[in-house]
SESEKE-332656 format. One line per field, with one value per residue: residue number from 1; x, y, z of N, C-alpha, C in turn. Coordinates in Angstrom, 3 decimals. Layout:
num [NUM/...]
neast [X/...]
nnorth [Y/...]
nup [Z/...]
caeast [X/...]
canorth [Y/...]
caup [Z/...]
ceast [X/...]
cnorth [Y/...]
cup [Z/...]
end
This chain:
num [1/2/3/4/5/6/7/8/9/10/11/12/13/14/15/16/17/18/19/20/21/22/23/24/25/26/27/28/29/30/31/32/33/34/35/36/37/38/39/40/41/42/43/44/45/46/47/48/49/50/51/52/53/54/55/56/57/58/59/60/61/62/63/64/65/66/67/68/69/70/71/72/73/74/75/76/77/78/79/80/81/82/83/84/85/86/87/88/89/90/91/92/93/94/95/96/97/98/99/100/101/102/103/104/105/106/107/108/109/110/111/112/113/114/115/116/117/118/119/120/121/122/123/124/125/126/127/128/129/130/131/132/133/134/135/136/137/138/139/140/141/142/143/144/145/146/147/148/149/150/151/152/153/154/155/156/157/158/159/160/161/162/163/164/165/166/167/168/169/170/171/172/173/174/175/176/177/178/179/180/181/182/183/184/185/186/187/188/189/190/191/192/193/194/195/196/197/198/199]
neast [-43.784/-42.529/-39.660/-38.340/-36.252/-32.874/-32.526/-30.035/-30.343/-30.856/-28.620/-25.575/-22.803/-19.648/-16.565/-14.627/-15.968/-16.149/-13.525/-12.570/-14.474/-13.446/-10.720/-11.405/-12.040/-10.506/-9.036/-10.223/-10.330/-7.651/-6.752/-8.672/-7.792/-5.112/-5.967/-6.766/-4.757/-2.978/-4.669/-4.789/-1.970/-1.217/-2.951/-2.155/0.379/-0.380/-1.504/0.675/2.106/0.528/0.080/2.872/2.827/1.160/2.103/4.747/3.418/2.303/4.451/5.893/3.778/3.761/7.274/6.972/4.452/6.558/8.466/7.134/6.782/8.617/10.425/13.072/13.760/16.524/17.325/17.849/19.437/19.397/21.354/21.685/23.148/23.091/21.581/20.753/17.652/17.539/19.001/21.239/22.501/23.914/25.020/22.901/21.253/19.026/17.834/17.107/14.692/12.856/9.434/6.274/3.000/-0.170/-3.100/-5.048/-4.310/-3.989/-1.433/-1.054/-0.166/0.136/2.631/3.282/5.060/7.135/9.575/10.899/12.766/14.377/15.339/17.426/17.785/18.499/15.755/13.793/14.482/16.261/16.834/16.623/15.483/13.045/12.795/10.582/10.874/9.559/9.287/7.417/8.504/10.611/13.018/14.811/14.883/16.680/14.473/12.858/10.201/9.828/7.995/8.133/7.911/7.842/8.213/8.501/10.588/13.273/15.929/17.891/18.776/18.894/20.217/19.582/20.497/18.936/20.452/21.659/23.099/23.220/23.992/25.446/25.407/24.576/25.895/24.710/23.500/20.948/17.897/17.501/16.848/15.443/15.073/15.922/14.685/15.460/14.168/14.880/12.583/11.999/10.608/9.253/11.555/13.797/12.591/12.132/11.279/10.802/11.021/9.590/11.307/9.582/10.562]
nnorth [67.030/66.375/65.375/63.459/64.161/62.259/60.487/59.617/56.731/55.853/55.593/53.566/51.687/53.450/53.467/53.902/52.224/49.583/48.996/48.844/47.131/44.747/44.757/43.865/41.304/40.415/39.724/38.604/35.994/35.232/34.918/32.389/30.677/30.382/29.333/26.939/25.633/25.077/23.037/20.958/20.339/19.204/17.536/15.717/15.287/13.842/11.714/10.144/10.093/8.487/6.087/4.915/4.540/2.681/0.709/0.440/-0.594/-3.037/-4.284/-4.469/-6.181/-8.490/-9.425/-10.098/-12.329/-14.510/-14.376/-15.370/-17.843/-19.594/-22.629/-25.071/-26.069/-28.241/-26.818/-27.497/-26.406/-24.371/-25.558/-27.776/-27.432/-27.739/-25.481/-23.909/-24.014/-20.894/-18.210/-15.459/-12.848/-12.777/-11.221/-9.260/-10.392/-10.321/-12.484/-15.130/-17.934/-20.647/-21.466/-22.203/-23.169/-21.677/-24.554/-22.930/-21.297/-19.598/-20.074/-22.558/-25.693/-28.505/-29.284/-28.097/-26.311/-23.408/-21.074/-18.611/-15.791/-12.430/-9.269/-6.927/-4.658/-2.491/-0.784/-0.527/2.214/3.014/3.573/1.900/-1.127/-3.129/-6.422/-9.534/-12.460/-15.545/-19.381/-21.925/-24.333/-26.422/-28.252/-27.389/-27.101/-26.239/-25.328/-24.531/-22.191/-18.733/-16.261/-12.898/-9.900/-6.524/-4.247/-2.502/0.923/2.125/3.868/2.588/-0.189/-2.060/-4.689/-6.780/-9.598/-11.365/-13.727/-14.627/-11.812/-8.821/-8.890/-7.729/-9.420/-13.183/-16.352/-18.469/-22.618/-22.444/-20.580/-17.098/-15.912/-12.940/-10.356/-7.459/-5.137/-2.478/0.028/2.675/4.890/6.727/10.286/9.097/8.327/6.494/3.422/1.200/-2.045/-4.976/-7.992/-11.416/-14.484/-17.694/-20.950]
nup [-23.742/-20.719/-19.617/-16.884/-13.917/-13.787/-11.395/-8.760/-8.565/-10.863/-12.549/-13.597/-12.387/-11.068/-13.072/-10.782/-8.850/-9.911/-10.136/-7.336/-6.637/-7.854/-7.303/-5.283/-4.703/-6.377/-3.580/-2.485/-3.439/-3.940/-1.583/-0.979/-2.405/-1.473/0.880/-0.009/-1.109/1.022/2.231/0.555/0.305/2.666/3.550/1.291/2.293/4.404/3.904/2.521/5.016/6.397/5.040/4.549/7.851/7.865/6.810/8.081/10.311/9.276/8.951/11.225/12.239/10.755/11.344/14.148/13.878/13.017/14.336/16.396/15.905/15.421/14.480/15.164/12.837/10.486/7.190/3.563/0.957/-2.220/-3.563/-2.209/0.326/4.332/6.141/8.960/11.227/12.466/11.334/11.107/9.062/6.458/3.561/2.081/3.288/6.371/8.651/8.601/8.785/9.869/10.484/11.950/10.759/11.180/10.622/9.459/7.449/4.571/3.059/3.979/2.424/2.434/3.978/7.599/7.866/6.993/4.819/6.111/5.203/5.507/4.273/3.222/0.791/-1.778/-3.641/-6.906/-7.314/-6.106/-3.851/-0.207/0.944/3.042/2.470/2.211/2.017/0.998/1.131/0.248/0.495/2.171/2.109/-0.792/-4.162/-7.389/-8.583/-7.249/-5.918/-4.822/-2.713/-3.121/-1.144/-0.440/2.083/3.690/3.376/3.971/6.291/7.774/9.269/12.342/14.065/17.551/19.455/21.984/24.786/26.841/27.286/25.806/22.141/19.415/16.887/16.162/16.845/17.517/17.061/18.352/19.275/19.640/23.099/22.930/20.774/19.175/17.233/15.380/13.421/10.975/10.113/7.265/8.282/10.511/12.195/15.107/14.901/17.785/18.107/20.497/20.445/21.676/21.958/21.338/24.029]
caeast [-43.711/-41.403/-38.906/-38.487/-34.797/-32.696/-31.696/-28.288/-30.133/-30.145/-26.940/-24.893/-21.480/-18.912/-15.603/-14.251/-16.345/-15.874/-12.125/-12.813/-14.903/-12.452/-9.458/-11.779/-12.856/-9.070/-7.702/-10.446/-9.564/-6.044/-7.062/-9.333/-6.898/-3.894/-6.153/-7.130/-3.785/-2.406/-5.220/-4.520/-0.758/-1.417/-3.992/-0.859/1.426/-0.740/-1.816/1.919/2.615/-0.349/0.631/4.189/2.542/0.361/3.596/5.252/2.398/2.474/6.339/5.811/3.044/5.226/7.799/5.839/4.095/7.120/9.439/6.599/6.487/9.876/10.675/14.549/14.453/17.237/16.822/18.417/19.007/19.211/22.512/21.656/23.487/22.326/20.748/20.035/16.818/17.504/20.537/21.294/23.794/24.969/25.229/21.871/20.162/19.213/16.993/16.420/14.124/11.460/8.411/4.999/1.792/-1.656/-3.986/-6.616/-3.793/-3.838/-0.303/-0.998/0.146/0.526/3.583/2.582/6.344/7.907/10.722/10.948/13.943/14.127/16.782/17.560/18.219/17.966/15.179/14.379/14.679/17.556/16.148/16.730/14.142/13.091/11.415/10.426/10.401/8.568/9.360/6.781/9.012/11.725/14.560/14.674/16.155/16.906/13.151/11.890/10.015/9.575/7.490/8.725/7.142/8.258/7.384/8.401/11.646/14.464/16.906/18.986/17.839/19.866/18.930/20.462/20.233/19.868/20.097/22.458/23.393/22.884/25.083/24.894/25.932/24.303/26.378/24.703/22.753/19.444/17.150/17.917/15.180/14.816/15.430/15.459/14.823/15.801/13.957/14.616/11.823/12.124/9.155/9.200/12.689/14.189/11.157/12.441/10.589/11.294/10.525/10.442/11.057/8.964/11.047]
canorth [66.168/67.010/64.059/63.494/64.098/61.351/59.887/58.621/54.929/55.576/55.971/52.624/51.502/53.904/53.071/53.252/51.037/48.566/48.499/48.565/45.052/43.583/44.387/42.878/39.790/39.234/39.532/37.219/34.726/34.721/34.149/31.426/29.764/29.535/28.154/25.569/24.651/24.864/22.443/19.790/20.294/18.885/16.200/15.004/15.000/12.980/10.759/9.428/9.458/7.552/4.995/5.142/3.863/1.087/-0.589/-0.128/-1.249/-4.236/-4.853/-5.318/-7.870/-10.047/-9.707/-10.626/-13.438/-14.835/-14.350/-16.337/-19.469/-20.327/-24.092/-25.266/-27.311/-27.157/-27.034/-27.690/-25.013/-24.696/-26.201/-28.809/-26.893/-27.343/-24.312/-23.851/-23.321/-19.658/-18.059/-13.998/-12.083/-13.379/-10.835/-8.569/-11.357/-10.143/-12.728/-16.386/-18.708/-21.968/-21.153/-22.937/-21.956/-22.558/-25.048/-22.536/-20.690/-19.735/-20.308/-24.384/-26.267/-30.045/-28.876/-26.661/-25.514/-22.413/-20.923/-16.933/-14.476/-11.174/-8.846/-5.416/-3.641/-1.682/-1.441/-0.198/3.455/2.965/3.485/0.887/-1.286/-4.061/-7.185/-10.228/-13.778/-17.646/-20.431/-23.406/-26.136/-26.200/-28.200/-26.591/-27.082/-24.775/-25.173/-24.214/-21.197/-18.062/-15.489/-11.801/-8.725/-5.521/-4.192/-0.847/1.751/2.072/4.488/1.926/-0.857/-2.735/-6.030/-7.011/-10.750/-11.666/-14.901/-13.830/-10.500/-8.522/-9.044/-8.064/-11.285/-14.306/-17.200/-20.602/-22.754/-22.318/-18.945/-16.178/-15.526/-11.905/-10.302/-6.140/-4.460/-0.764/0.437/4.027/5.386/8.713/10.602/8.732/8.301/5.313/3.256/0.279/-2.887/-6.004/-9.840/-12.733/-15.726/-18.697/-22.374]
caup [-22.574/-19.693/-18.995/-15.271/-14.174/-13.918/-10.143/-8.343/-9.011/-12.351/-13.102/-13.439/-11.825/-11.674/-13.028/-9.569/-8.043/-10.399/-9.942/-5.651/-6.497/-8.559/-6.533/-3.124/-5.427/-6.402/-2.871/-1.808/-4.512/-3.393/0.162/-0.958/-3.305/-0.375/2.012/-0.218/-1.583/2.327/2.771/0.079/0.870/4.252/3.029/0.692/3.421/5.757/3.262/2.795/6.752/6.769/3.785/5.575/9.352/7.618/5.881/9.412/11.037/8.733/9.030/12.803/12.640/9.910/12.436/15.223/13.843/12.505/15.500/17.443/15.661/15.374/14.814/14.817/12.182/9.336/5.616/2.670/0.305/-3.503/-3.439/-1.128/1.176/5.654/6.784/10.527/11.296/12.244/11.151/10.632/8.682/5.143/2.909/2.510/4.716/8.236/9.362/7.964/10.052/9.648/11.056/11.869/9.767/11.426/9.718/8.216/6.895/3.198/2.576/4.289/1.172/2.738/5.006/8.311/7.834/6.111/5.536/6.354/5.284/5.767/3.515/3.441/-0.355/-2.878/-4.509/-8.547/-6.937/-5.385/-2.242/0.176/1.306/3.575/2.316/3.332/1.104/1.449/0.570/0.843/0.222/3.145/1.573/-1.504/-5.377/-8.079/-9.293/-6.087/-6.254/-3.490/-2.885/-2.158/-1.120/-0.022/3.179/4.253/2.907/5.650/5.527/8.251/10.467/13.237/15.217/18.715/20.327/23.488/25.127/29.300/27.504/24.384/21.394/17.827/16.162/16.795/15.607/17.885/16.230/18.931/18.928/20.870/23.711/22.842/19.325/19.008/15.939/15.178/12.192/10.963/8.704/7.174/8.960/12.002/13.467/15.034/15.433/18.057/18.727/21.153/19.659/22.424/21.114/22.368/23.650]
ceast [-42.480/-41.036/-38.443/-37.072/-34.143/-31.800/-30.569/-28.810/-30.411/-29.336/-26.123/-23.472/-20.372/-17.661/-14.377/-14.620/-16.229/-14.446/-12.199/-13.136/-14.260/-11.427/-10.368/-12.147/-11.304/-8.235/-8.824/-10.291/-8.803/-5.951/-7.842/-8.671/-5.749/-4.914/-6.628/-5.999/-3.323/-3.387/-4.967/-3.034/-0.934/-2.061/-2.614/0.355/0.494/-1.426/-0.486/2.445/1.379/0.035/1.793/4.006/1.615/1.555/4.197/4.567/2.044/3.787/5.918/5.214/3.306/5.589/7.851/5.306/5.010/8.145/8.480/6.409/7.864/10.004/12.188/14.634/15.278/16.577/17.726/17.938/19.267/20.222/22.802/22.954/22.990/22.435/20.274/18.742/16.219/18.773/19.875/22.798/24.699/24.323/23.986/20.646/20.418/19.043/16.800/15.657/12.927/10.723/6.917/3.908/0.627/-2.292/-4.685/-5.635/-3.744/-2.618/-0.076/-1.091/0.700/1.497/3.446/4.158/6.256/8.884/11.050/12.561/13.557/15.448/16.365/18.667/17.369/16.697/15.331/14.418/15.871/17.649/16.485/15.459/13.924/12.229/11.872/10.065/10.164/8.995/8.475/6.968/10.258/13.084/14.401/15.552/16.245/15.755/12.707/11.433/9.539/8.803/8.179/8.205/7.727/7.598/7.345/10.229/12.188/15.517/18.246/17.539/18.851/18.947/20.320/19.911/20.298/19.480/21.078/22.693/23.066/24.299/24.439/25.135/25.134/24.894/25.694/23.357/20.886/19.478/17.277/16.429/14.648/15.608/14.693/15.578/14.523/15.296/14.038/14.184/11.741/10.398/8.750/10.386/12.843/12.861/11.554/11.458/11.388/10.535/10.961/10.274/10.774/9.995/10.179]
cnorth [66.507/65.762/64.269/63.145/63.508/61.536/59.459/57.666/54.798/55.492/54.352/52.754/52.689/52.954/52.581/52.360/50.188/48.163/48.239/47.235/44.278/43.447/43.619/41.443/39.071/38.614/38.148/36.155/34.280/34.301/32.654/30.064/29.152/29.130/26.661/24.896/24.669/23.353/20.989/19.365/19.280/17.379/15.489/14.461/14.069/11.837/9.501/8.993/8.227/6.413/4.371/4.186/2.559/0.303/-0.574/-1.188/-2.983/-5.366/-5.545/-6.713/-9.148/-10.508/-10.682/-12.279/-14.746/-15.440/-15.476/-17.458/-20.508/-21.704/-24.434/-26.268/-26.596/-27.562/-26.922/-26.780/-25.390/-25.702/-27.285/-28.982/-26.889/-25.983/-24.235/-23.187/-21.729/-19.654/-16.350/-14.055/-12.505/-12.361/-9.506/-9.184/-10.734/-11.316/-13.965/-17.482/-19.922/-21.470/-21.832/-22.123/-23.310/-23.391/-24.242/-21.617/-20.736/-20.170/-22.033/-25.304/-27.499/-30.050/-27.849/-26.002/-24.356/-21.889/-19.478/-15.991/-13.090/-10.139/-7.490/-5.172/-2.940/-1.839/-0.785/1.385/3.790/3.543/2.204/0.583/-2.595/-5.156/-8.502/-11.600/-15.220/-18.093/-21.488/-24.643/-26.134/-27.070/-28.265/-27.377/-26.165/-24.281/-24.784/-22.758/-20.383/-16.995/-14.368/-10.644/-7.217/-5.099/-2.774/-0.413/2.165/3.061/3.483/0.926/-2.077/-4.202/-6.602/-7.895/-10.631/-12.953/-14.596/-12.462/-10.288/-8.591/-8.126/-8.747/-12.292/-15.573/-18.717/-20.614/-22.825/-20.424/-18.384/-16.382/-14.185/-11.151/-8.447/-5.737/-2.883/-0.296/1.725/4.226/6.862/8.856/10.469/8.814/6.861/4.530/1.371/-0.787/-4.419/-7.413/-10.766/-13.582/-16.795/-20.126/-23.190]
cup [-21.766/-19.595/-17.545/-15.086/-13.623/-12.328/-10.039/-8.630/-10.232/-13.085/-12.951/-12.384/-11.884/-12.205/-11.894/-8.828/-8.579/-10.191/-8.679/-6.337/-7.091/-8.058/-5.054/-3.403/-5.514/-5.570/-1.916/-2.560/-4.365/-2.458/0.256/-1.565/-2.399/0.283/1.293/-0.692/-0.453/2.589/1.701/-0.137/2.186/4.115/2.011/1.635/4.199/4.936/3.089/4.388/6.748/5.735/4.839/7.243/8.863/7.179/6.998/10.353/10.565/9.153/10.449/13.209/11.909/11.224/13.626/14.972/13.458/13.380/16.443/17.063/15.013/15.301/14.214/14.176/10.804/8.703/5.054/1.247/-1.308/-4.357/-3.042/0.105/3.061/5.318/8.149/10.756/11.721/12.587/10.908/9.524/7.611/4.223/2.996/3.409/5.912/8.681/8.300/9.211/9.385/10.609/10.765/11.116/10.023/10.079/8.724/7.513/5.078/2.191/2.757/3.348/1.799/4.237/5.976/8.779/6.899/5.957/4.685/5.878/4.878/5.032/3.376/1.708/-0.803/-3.794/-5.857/-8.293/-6.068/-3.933/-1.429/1.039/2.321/3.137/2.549/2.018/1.779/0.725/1.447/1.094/1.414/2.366/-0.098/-2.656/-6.227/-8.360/-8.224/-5.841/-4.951/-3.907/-2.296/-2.440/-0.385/1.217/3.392/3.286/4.393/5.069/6.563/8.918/11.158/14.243/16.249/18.849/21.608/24.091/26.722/28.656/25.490/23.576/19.920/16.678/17.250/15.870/16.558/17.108/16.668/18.503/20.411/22.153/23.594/21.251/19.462/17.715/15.907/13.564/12.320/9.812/8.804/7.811/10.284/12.654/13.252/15.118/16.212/18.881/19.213/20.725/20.607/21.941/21.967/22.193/22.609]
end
């Protein structure tokens, strides 16, 4: 029997071509691998800016809702200490104030009072931070219990009065008519907003 003599497509792979497809497989591998860690790099990063602008975005409308319902009445503190119904600037306190709280409100516990401070530390990262505590009971005793929540991470934050000109101390015992706050969050910058306060 004559055997019929054997073709180029019979012949398998060479050795060279197998190394060509493995070096064009590895360099697309490598190309495929940075664009996907460039791409969940990016998705990490904008996941925190985005985290980062909701806790600002939060801070403000505290703020906001807080600054607008102002009521000058005092309180009596754990000490049975007065308290002016808004005061700044004792110690890591920015910002203490009584404030109204609609009817359908969840926090409306008998009294449509509250009473708002605002403090600037450290927190367990030693980061500094801004947060924001309640109290439901306005004149207060040792048993009197508050709530406090964190709001946003500051690396500074400044607040100006103004009632004929701007100051940064407010020592009378009424509310300014305009109230600036300078927050600087890493990521964003300064980030400055204006608070009018209603008679």
């Amino acid at each position: 029997m004559n055997k019929k003599p054997l073709t180029k497509s019979s012949y398998g792979f060479t050795l060279l071509e197998i190394l060509i497809a493995m070096a064009v497989f590895a360099i697309m591998s490598v190309m495929a691998y940075s664009g996907l860690r460039l791409l969940l790099d990016a998705r990490a990063s904008t996941s925190i800016k985005s985290e980062r602008l909701a806790e600002l975005q939060m801070t403000l409308y505290l703020l906001n809702e807080d600054l607008a319902q102002i009521v000058l009445r005092k309180v009596r503190d754990e000490f049975g200490t007065d308290e002016l119904g808004f005061h700044t600037g004792t110690a890591d306190e920015l910002l203490t104030l009584t404030r109204s709280v609609p009817a359908w409100s969840q926090y409306q516990t008998g009294s449509r009072l509250q009473r708002i401070s605002y403090r600037f530390e450290q927190d367990e990262s030693k980061k500094y931070a801004l947060y924001r505590l309640f109290w439901t009971t306005l004149d207060r005793t040792q048993q009197s219990e508050f709530r406090r929540r964190k709001l946003i991470n500051l690396e500074h934050i400044r607040l100006r009065f103004f009632d004929n000109e701007w100051t940064d101390v407010w020592t009378s015992e009424q509310a300014p008519k305009a109230i600036e706050i300078a927050l600087d969050v890493a990521g964003f910058g300064e980030v400055k907003r204006l608070f009018f306060i209603h008679d």
